[in-house]
VEXDREN-2710 file (C-alpha; in Angstrom, 1 decimal):
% VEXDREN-2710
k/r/px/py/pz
1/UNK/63.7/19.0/-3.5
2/UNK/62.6/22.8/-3.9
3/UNK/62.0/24.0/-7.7
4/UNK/63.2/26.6/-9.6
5/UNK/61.1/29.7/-9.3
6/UNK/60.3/29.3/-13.2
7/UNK/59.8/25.7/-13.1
8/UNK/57.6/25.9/-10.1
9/UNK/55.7/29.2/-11.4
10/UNK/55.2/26.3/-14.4
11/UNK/54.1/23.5/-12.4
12/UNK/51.4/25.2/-10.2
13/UNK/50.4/26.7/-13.7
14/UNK/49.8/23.3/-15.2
15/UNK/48.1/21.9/-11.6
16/UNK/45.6/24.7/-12.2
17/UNK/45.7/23.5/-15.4
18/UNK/44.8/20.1/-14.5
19/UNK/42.3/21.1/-11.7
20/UNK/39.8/23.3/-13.7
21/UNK/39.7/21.6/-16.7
22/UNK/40.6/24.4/-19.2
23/UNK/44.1/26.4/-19.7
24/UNK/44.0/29.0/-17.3
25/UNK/45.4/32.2/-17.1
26/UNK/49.2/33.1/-17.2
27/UNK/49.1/35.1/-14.3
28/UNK/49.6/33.7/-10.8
29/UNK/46.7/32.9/-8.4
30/UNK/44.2/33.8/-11.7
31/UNK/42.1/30.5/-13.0
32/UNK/40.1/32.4/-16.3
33/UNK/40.2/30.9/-19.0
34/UNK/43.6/32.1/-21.5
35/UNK/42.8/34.1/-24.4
36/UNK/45.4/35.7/-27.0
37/UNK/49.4/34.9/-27.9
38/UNK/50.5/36.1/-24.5
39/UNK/47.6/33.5/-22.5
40/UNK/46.1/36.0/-20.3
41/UNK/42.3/35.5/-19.4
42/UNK/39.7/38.6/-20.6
43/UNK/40.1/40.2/-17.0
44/UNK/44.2/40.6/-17.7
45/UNK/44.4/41.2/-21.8
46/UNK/45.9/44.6/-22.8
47/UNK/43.5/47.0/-23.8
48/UNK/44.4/46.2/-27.6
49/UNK/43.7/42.9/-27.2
50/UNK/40.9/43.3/-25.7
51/UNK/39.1/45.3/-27.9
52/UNK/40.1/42.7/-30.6
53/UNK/38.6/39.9/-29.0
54/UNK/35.5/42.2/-27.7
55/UNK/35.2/43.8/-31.5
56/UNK/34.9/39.8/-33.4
57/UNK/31.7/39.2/-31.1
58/UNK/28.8/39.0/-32.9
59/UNK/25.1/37.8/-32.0
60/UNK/24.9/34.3/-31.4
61/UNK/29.0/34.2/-30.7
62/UNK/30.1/32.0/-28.2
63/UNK/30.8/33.8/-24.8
64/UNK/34.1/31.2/-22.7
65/UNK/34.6/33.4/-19.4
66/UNK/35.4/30.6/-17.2
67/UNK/37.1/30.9/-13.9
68/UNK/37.6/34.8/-14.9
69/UNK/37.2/37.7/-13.0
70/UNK/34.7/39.9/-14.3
71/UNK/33.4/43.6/-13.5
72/UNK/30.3/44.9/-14.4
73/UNK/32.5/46.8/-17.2
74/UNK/33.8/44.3/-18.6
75/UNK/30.6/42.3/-18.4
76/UNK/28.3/45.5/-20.5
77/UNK/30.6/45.6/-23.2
78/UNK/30.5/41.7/-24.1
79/UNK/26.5/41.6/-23.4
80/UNK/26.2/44.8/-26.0
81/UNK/29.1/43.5/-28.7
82/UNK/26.7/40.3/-28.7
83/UNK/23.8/42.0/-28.8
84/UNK/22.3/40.7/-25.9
85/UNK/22.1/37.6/-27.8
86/UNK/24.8/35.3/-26.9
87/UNK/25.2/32.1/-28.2
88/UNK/27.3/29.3/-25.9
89/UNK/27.8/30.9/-22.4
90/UNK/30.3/29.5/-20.2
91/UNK/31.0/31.1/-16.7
92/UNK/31.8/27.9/-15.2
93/UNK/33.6/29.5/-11.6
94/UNK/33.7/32.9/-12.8
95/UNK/34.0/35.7/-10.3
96/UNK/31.4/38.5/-10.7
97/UNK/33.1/41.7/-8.9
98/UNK/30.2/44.2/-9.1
99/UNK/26.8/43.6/-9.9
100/UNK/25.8/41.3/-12.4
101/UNK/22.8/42.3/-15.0
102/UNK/21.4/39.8/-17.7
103/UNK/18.0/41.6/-17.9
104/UNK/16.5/41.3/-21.0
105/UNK/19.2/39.0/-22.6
106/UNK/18.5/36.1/-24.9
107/UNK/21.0/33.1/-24.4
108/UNK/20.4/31.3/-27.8
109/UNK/22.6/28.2/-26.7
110/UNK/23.3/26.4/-23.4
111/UNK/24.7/29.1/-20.7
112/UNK/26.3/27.5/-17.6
113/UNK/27.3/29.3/-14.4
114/UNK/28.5/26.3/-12.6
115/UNK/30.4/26.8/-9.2
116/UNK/30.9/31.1/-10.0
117/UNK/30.4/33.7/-7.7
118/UNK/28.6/36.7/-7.8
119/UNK/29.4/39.4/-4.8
120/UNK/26.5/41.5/-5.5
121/UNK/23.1/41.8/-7.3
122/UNK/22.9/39.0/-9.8
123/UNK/19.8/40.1/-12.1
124/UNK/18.4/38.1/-14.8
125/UNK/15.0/39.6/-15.1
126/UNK/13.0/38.8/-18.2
127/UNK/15.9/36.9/-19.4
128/UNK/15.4/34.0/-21.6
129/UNK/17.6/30.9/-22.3
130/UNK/16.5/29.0/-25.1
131/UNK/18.3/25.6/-24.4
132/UNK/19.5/24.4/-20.9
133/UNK/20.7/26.8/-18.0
134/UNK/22.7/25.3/-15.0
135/UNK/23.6/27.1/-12.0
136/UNK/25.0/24.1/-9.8
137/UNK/26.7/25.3/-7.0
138/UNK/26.5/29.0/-7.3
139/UNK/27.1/31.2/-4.8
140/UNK/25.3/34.4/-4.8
141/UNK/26.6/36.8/-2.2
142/UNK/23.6/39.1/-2.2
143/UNK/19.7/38.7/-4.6
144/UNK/19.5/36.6/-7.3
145/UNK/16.9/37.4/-9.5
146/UNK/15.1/35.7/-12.2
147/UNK/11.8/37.4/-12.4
148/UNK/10.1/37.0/-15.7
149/UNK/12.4/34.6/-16.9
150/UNK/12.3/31.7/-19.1
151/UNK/14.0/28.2/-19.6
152/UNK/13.2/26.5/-22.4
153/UNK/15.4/23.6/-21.4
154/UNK/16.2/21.9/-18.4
155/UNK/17.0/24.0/-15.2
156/UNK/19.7/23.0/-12.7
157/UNK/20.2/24.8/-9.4
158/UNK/21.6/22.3/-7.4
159/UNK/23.4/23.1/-4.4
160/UNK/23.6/26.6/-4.8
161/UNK/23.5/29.5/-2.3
162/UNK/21.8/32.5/-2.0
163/UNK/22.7/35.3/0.8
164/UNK/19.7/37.2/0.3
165/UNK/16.4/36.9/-1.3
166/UNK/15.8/34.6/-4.1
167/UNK/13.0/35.8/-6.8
168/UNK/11.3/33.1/-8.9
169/UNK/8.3/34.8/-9.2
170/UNK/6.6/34.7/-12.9
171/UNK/9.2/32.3/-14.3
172/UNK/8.8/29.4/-16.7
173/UNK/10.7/26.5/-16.7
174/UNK/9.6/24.4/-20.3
175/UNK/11.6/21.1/-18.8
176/UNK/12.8/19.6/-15.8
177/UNK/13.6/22.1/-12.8
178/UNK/16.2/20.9/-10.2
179/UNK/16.9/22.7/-6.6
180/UNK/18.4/20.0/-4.8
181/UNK/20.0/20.8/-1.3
182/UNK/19.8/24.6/-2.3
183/UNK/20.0/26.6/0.7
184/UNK/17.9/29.8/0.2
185/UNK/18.7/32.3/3.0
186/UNK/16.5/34.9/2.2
187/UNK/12.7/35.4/1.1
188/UNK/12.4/33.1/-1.6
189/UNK/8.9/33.5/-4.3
190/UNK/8.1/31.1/-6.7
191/UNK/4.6/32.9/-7.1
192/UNK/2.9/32.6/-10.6
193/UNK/6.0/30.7/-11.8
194/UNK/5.1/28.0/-14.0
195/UNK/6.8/24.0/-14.3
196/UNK/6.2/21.9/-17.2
197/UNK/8.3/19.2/-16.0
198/UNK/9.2/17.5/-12.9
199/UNK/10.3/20.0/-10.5
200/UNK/13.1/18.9/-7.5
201/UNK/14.0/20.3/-4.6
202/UNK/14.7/17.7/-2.1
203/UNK/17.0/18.7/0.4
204/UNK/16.9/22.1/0.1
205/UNK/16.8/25.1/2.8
206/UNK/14.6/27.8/3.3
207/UNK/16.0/30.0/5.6
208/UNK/13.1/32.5/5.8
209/UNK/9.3/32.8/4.8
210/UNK/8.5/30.8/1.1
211/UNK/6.1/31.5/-1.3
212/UNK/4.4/29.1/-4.0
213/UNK/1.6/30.8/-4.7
214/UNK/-0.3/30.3/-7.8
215/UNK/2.3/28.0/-9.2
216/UNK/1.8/25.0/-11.4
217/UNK/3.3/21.9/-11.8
218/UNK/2.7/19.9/-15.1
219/UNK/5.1/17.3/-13.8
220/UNK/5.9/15.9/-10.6
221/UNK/6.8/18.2/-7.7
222/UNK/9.1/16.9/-5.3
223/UNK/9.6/18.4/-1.8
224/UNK/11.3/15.4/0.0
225/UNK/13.4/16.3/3.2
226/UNK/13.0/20.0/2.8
227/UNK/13.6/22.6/5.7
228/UNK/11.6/25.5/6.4
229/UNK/12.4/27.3/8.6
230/UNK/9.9/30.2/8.5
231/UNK/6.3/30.6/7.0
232/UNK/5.9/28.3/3.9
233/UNK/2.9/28.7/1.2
234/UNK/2.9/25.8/-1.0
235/UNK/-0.6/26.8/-3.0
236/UNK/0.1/25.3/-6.3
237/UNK/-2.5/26.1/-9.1
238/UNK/-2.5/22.3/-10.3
239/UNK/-0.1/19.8/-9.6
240/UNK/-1.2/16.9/-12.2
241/UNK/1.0/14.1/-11.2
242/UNK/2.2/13.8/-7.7
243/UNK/3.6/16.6/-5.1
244/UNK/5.2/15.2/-2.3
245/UNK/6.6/16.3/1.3
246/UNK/8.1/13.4/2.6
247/UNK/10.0/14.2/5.8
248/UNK/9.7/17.6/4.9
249/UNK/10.7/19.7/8.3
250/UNK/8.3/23.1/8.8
251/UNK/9.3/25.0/12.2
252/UNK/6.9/27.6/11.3
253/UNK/3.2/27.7/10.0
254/UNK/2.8/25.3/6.4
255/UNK/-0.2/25.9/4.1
256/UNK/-0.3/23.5/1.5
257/UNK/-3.3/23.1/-1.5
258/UNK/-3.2/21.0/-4.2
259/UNK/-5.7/19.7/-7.4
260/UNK/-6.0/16.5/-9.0
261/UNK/-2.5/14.6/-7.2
262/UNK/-1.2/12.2/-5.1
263/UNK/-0.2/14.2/-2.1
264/UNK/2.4/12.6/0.1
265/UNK/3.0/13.7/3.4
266/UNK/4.6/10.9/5.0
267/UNK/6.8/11.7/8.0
268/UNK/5.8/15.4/8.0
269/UNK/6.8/17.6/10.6
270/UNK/5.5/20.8/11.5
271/UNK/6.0/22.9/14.6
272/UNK/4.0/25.3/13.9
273/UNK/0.2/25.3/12.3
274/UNK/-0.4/23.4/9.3
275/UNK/-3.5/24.3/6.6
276/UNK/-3.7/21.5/3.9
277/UNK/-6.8/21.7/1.1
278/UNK/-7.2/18.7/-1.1
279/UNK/-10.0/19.1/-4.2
280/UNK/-9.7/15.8/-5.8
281/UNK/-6.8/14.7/-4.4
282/UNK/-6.0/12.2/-1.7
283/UNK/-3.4/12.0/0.4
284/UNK/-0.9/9.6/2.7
285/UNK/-0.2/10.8/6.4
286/UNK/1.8/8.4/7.6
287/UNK/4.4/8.9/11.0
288/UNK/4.0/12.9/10.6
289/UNK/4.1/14.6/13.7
290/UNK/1.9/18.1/13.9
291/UNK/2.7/20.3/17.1
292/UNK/0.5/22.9/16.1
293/UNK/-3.2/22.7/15.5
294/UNK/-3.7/21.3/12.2
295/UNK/-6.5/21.2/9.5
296/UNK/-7.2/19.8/6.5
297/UNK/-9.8/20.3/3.8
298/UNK/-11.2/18.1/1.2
299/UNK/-13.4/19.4/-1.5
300/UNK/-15.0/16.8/-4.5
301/UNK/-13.6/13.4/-4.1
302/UNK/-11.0/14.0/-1.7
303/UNK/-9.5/10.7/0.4
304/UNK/-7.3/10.2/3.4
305/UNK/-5.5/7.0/2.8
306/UNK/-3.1/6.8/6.0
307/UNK/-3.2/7.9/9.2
308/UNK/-0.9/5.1/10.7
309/UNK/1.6/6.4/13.4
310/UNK/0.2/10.3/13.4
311/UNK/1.3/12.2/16.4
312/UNK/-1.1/15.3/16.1
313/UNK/-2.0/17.6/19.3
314/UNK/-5.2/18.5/17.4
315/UNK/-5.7/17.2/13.5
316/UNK/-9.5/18.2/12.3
317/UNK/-10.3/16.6/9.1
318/UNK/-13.2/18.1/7.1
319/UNK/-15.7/16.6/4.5
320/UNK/-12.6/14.2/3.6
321/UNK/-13.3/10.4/2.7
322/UNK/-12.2/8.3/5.2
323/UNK/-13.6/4.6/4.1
324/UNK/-10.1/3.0/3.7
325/UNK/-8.3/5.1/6.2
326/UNK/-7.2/3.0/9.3
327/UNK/-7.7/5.0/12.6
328/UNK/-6.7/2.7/15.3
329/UNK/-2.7/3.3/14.6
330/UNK/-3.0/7.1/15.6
331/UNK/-1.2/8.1/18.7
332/UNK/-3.9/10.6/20.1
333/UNK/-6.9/9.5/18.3
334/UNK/-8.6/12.0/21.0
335/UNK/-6.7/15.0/19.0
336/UNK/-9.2/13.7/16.0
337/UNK/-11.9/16.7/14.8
338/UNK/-14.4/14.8/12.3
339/UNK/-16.6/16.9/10.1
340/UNK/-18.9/15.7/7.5
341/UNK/-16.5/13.2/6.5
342/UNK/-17.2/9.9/4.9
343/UNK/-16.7/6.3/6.3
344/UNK/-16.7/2.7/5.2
345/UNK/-20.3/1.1/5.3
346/UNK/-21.3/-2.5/6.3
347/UNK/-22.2/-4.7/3.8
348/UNK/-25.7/-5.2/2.4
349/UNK/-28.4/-7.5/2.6
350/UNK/-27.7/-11.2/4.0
351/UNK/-24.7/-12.9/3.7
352/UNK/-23.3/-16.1/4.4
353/UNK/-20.5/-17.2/6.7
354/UNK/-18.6/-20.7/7.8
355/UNK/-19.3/-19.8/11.9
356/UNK/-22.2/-19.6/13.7
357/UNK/-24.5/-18.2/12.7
358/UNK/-24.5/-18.9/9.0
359/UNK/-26.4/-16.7/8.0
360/UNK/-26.1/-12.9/8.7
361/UNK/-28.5/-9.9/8.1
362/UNK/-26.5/-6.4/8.8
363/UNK/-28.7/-3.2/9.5
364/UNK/-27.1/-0.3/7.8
365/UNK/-24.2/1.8/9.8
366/UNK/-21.4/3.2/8.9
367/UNK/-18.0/1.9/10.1
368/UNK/-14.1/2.5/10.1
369/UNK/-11.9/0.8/7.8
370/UNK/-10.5/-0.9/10.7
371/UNK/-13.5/-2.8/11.5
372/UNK/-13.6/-3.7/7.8
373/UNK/-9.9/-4.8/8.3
374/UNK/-10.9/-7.2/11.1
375/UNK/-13.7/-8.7/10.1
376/UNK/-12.2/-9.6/6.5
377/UNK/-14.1/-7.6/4.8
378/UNK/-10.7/-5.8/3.4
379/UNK/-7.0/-6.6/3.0
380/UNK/-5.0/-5.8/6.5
381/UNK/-2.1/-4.7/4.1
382/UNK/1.4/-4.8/6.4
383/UNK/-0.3/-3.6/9.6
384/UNK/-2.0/-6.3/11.3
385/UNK/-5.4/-6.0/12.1
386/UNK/-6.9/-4.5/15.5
387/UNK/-8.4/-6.7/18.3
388/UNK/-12.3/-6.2/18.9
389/UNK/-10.9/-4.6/22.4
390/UNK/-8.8/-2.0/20.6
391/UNK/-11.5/-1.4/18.1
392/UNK/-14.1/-0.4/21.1
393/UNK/-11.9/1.7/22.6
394/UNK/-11.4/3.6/19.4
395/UNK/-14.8/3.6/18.8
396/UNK/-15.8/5.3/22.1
397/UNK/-12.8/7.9/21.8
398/UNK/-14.4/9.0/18.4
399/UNK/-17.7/9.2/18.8
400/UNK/-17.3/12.2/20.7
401/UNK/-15.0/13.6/17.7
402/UNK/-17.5/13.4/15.0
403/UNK/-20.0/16.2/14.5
404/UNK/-23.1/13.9/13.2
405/UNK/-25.6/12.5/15.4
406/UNK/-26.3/9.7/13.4
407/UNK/-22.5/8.9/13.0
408/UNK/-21.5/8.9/16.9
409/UNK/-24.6/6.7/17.5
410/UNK/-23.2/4.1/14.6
411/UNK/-19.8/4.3/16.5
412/UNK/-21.5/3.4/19.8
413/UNK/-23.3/0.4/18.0
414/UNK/-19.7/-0.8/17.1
415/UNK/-18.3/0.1/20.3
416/UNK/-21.4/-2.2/21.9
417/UNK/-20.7/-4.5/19.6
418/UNK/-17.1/-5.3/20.0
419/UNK/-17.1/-5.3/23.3
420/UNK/-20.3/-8.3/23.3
421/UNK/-17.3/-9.8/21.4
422/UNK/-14.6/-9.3/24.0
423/UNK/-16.9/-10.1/27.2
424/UNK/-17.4/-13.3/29.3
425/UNK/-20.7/-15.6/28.6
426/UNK/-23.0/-13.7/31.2
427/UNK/-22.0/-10.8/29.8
428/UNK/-22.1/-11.5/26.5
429/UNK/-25.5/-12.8/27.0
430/UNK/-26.7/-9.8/28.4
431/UNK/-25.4/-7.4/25.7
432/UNK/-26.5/-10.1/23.4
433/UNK/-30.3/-9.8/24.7
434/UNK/-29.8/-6.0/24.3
435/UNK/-28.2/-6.4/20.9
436/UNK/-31.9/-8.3/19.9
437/UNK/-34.3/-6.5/21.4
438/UNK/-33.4/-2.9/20.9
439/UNK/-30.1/-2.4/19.2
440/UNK/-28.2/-1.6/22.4
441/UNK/-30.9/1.4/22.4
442/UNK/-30.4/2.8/19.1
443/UNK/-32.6/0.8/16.8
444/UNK/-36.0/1.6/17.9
445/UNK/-37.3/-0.1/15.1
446/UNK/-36.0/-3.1/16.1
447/UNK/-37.9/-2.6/20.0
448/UNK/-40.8/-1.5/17.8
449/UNK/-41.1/-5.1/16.0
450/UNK/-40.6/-7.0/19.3
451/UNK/-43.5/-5.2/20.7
452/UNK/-45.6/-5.3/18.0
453/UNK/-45.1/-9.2/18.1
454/UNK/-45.3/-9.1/21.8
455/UNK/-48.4/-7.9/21.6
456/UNK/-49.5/-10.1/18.7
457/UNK/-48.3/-13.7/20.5
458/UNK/-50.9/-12.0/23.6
459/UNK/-53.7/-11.1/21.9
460/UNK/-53.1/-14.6/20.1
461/UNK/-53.1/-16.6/23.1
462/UNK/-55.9/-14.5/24.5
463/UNK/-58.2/-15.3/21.9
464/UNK/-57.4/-19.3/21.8
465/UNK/-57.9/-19.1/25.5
466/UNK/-61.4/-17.8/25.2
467/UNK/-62.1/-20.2/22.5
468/UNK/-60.9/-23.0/24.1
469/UNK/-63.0/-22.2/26.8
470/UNK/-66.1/-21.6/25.1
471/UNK/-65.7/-25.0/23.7
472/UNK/-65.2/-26.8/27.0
473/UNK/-67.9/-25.3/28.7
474/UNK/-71.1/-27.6/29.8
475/UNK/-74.2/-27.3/27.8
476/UNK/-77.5/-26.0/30.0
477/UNK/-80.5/-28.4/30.1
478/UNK/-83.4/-27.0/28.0
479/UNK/-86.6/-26.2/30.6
480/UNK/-89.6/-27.8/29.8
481/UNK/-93.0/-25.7/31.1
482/UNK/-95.3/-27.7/33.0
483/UNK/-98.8/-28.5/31.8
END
C-alpha cells in the first residue's frame, strides 16, 4: 500500500531518525543534526538563523555538527566564534566539502569524528584535545594531518581510511592509542611521535613505505597481523613492555630495533630483507618465514628464545645469546650465520647418574640447548626432544656456520659424540677408544696424559726389569792367589 507523499516524506524522515541516532534534518536526503524552530541542520538554516546560533558560541561551547554538511566557510566561522577553543565536539558522520583546518585548536572536551568524511585536506596540526579524540571509521579522501598534535586522552582510529599520506609525526598520545584494521594508503610517519599507553594497530594496512622512527612506547606496542606493503622502519626509541609482530606480513624490506622488551615475532613474514637490533631485549622467532637475507643484532644481554619452525634462505645472528634457543626445529639450519654468539655450556665438575657409568667427569665445551634438552639437563617444553642422530647432523651442519674456532671444534666433539651414541658395538668401540685417548682429536691434553703415563708404566717396568735381574743374577766365586 503506497503512502501519501507527506506521510512518506514523514516516515523516511523518522527512519533517518531512527538510523543515526539524533533528529536529523528537515530536508530530504540531509542527515545533520536539526537546529532551530523550522529543524534544519547548520548547513540549511537561513542566514538569520544562522548567525543566531553562530553569535551564542562562546569558548568552551559545545560544537553538535553531526551528520551535517559542512564547508570550510561554514567550518571558520564556528572555529573563530569559539575561539578555537571548543568545548564538546560532535561530527559524528559529518561531511567535510572543502578542506578541513583544526590547526592550532584546543578541544577542551571529548571531540568525536566517528564515521564523517572529509573530501580534501583534513589538517589538525598542533592541535590539542585535552580529553579523548575518536576517529573510528573515518574516511579521509586526501592527507590527514596531525603533526604536532596532542591527545591527552585515549586515541581511537579504528578502521579508518586514508587516501593519501597520513602524518603522525611529533604527536603525543598521553593514553591508550588504537589503529586497528586502519588502512593507510599513503606514506604514513609516526617519527618522534610519542605513546604513553598501550598503542594498537593490529590489522591494519600500510599501503606504502612506514616510518617509526625515533618513537616511544611507554606501553605495549602491538603490531599483530599487520600488512606492509612497502619499506617499513619500526626503530622505536624504547618500547618498555612488549612490541609485538605476530603474523605481521612485510612484502618489502622490515627494519625493526627495540630496548628493554619482549619482542615477538612469531609467524613473521617478510619478502623482502629484514634488519632486527635487540639491546637488552630478547625475542621469540617462531614459524616466521624470511625470503630475503635476514640479520639480526643483539647488543648487552640480548637472547633468542625460539627458533622452532623458521624457514629463513639466509638468517645471520650476531653476538645474540643462544643457551636456551633450540636449533634442531629450523627448516634450513644451513641458512644459519653465527657470530660471536653465546651457547649453553655443559655442566661442571663430576656428577652422578643411575646408568653406567655412575659417575661422570665433563671437560668444558659449549653446547646447544638441544643437547641440554636431550640429555635432561633442561625441560623439553611441548617440542619433544631430538634423537642423538638428529643432534649430530645439526651439529655438523653448524659447525661450519659459526665464526669461532674454538666453537666449531666443540660442535664436532658433540657431533663425535652423538654419533658413538647412535653406532653399532664395533663402532662404538672404536669411537669410544678415540673418545679416551685423544678426544676424537681435539683434546690434546687428554693424548698428552696418556703419553705421559705411557711412558711412565715403561720406564716403570724398565726399571723393575733391571732390578729384578740384578737380583737373580749368580754371585762370582772370590779368587784366591796361590802361595
Amino acid at each position: 500500500m503506497a503512502l501519501a507523499p507527506g506521510r512518506e516524506k514523514a516516515y523516511h524522515s523518522i527512519m533517518r531518525t531512527l538510523d543515526m541516532g539524533w533528529t536529523t534534518c528537515a530536508l530530504p536526503d540531509c542527515a545533520g543534526v536539526a537546529r532551530g524552530a523550522r529543524g534544519h541542520c547548520l548547513a540549511h538554516l537561513d542566514p538569520g538563523e544562522l548567525d543566531e546560533v553562530i553569535g551564542a558560541l562562546r569558548p568552551g561551547s559545545a560544537v553538535d555538527l553531526r551528520g551535517t554538511a559542512i564547508g570550510d566557510a561554514l567550518l571558520e566561522r564556528i572555529l573563530a566564534a569559539t575561539g578555537h577553543r571548543p568545548g564538546r565536539a560532535r561530527f559524528e558522520r559529518a561531511v567535510f566539502s572543502g578542506p578541513a583546518v583544526f590547526n592550532g585548536v584546543v578541544f577542551l572536551a571529548d571531540a568525536t569524528f566517528d564515521r564523517s568524511v572529509f573530501h580534501h585536506l583534513a589538517s589538525f596540526l598542533g592541535a590539542r584535545f585535552e580529553r579523548n579524540a575518536s576517529f573510528r571509521e573515518t574516511r579521509f579522501a586526501q592527507e590527514f594531518s596531525l603533526h604536532r598534535a596532542a591527545v591527552s586522552g585515549h586515541a581511537a582510529f579504528d578502521r579508518m581510511t586514508v587516501g593519501s599520506d597520513a602524518l603522525f609525526s611529533s604527536a603525543r598520545f598521553g593514553r591508550t592509542a588504537s589503529f586497528e584494521s586502519a588502512d593507510l594508503r599513503g606514506f604514513t610517519t609516526f617519527d618522534d611521535a610519542g605513546f604513553g599507553g598501550d598503542a594498537a594497530f593490529r590489522g591494519c594496512r600500510f599501503g606504502r613505505a612506514v616510518s617509526f622512527r625515533r618513537t616511544g612506547f611507554t606501553g605495549r606496542a602491538g603490531f599483530e597481523a599487520v600488512r606492509f606493503a612497502a619499506a617499513a622502519y619500526l626503530t622505536p626509541a624504547a618500547t618498555r613492555r612488549r612490541l609485538t609482530l605476530a603474523d605481521a606480513r612485510a612484502g618489502a624490506r622490515l627494519v625493526l630495533s627495540a630496548e628493554g622488551c619482549s619482542v615477538d615475532l612469531r609467524r613473521l613474514s617478510v619478502t623482502g630483507p629484514l634488519t632486527v637490533r635487540l639491546k637488552d631485549a630478547q625475542t621469540a622467532m617462531e614459524g616466521a618465514s624470511l625470503r630475503g637475507p635476514a640479520t639480526l643484532t643483539g647488543r648487552g644481554s640480548s637472547r633468542v628464545t625460539s627458533l622452532s619452525g623458521v624457514d629463513a634462505a639466509l638468517l645471520h645472528l650476531d653476538r645474540v645469546d643462544l643457551s636456551t634457543c633450540r636449533l634442531a626445529d629450523v627448516r634450513r639450519p644451513e641458512g644459519l650465520r653465527l657470530t660471536g654468539c653465546a651457547f649453553a655450556r655443559t655442566p661442571h665438575g663430576v656428577r652422578f647418574a643411575w646408568r653406567w657409568p655412575p659417575l661422570r667427569w665433563w671437560s668444558p665445551r659449549q653446547t646447544l640447548a638441544d643437547e641440554h634438552v636431550w640429555r635432561g639437563w633442561a625441560q623439553a617444553g611441548d617440542v619433544p626432544p631430538p634423537s642423538p642422530h638428529s643432534l649430530a647432523v645439526l651439529y655438523s651442519r653448524l659447525r661450519t656456520a659459526v665464526d669461532d674456532q674454538s666453537t666449531a671444534a666443540d660442535f664436532h666433539f658433540a657431533a663425535m659424540e652423538m654419533r658413538r651414541i647412535t653406532s653399532g658395538p664395533a663402532r662404538r668401540w672404536l669411537l669410544g677408544l678415540a673418545w679416551a685417548l685423544g678426544g676424537y682429536g681435539l683434546r690434546m691434553g687428554r693424548a698428552l696424559v696418556w703419553s705421559v703415563v705411557v711412558t711412565a708404566l715403561v720406564a716403570a717396568g724398565l726399571l723393575a726389569s733391571s732390578a729384578s735381574h740384578a737380583a737373580h743374577r749368580a754371585p762370582v766365586p772370590a779368587i784366591r792367589p796361590s802361595r
